[in-house]
N, C-alpha and C positions, 0 to 999 in steps of 0.2 A: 504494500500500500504506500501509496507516494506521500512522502511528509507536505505537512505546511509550507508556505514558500510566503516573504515577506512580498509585497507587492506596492510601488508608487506608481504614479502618474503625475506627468505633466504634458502642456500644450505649448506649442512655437507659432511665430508664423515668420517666414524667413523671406525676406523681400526680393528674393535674386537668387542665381544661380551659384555665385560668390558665398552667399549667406551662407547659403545650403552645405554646400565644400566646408566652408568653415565649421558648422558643425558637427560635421564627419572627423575632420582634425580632433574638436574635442571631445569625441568619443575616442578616437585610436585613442587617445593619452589615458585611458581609463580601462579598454580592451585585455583580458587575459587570458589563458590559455584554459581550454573547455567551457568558454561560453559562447553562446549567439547571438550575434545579434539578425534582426528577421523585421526584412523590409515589404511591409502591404502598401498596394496603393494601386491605383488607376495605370493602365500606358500614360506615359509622359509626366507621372504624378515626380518624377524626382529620387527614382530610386536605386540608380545608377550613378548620377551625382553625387549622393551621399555618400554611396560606397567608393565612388571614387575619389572624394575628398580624403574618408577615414583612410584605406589604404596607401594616397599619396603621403600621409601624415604619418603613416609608421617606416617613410623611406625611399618607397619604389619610387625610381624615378624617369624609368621606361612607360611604353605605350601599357595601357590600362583597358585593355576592351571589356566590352560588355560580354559575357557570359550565356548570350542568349541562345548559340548554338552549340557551343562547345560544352554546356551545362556548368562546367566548373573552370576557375581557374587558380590556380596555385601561388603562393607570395612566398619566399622567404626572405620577410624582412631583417631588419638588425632585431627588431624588438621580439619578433614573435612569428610563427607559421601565421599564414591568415590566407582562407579557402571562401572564394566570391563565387556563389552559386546561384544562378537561375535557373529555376524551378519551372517556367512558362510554358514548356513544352512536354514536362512530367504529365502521363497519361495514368502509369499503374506504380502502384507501392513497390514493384519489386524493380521498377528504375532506379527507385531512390535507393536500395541497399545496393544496387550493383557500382553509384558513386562512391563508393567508400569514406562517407560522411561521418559515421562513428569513427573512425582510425583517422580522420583528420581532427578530430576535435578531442585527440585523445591527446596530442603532441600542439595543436594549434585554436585557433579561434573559425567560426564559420561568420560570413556576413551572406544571410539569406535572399535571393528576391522571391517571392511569391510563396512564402512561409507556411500557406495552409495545405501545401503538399506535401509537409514535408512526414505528417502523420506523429503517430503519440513517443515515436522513440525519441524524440529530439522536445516534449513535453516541457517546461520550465522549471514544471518539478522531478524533473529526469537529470538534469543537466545541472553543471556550477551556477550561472547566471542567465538569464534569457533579457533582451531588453527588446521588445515589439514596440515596433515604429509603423506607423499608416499615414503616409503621405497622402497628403487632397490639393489639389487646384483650387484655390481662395476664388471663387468666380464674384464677390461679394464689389470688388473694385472696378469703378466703370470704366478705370483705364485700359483699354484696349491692350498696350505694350507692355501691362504687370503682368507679371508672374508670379503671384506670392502664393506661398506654399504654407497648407496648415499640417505641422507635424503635431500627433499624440503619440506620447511615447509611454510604457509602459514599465515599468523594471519590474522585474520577479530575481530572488533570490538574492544574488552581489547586487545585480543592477539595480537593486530597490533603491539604497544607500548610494552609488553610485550617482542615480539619474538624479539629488537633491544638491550633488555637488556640481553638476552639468545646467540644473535650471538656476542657478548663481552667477 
């Protein structure tokens, strides 16, 4: 039976693309080795940029692709392994053990896209930390040229205490 699991939330609203990156930086700075972090949201909602920001932030300083065909791709940074995975194309459960997702997050960090694939093994209360992000399109602004992005971030476990030091 899965223990208790501490749980915060907070909300963002990131005005740019810059924003966004930015606070991907400050998650890498807090990122450890067997936790998740698991990005929901819309196509276009920003969940690529984020991941690209946090991974620019732990070092990499080559090209950074999107993970949308290749399912996974691999970092070994200075700080830490960190495995960027899209999930978009995941059809059946037995895709996801053939990535070998547990054995990466046994030596490194995962950054999720489309997290509700990913099923109950990788649960918040399975894992050291989980922190769920759902990125949304702010359509509230009548500026045509905004982009502002509302993040809800979640922490369970480490990230609970983590994400209180992140909304500061």
């Amino acid at each position: 039976m899965p223990g208790l699991v501490d749980v915060e939330t907070a909300e963002f609203v990131m005005a740019d693309e810059a924003a966004t990156q930015a606070l991907g930086a400050r998650l890498a700075a807090l990122l450890e080795p067997g936790e998740i972090i698991a990005l929901a949201g819309d196509l276009g909602a920003g969940k690529s940029t984020l991941a690209r920001g946090l991974i620019r932030a732990l070092g990499v300083t080559g090209e950074i692709p999107s993970p949308t065909f290749t399912l996974i791709q691999q970092y070994d940074t200075p700080y830490l392994m960190v495995a960027h995975v899209d999930l978009y194309r995941i059809e059946d459960d037995s895709e996801i053990e053939e990535l070998g997702l547990e054995d990466a997050l046994d030596y490194g960090a995962l950054v999720v896209e489309w997290p509700a694939r990913l099923g109950r093994a990788f649960d918040a209360s399975r894992v050291k930390g989980r922190l769920d992000i759902v990125l949304t399109l702010d359509d509230a602004d009548a500026d045509p040229t905004s982009e502002k992005r509302k993040l809800t971030m979640t922490g369970h476990g480490a990230w609970a205490a983590k994400l209180k030091r992140v909304a500061h």
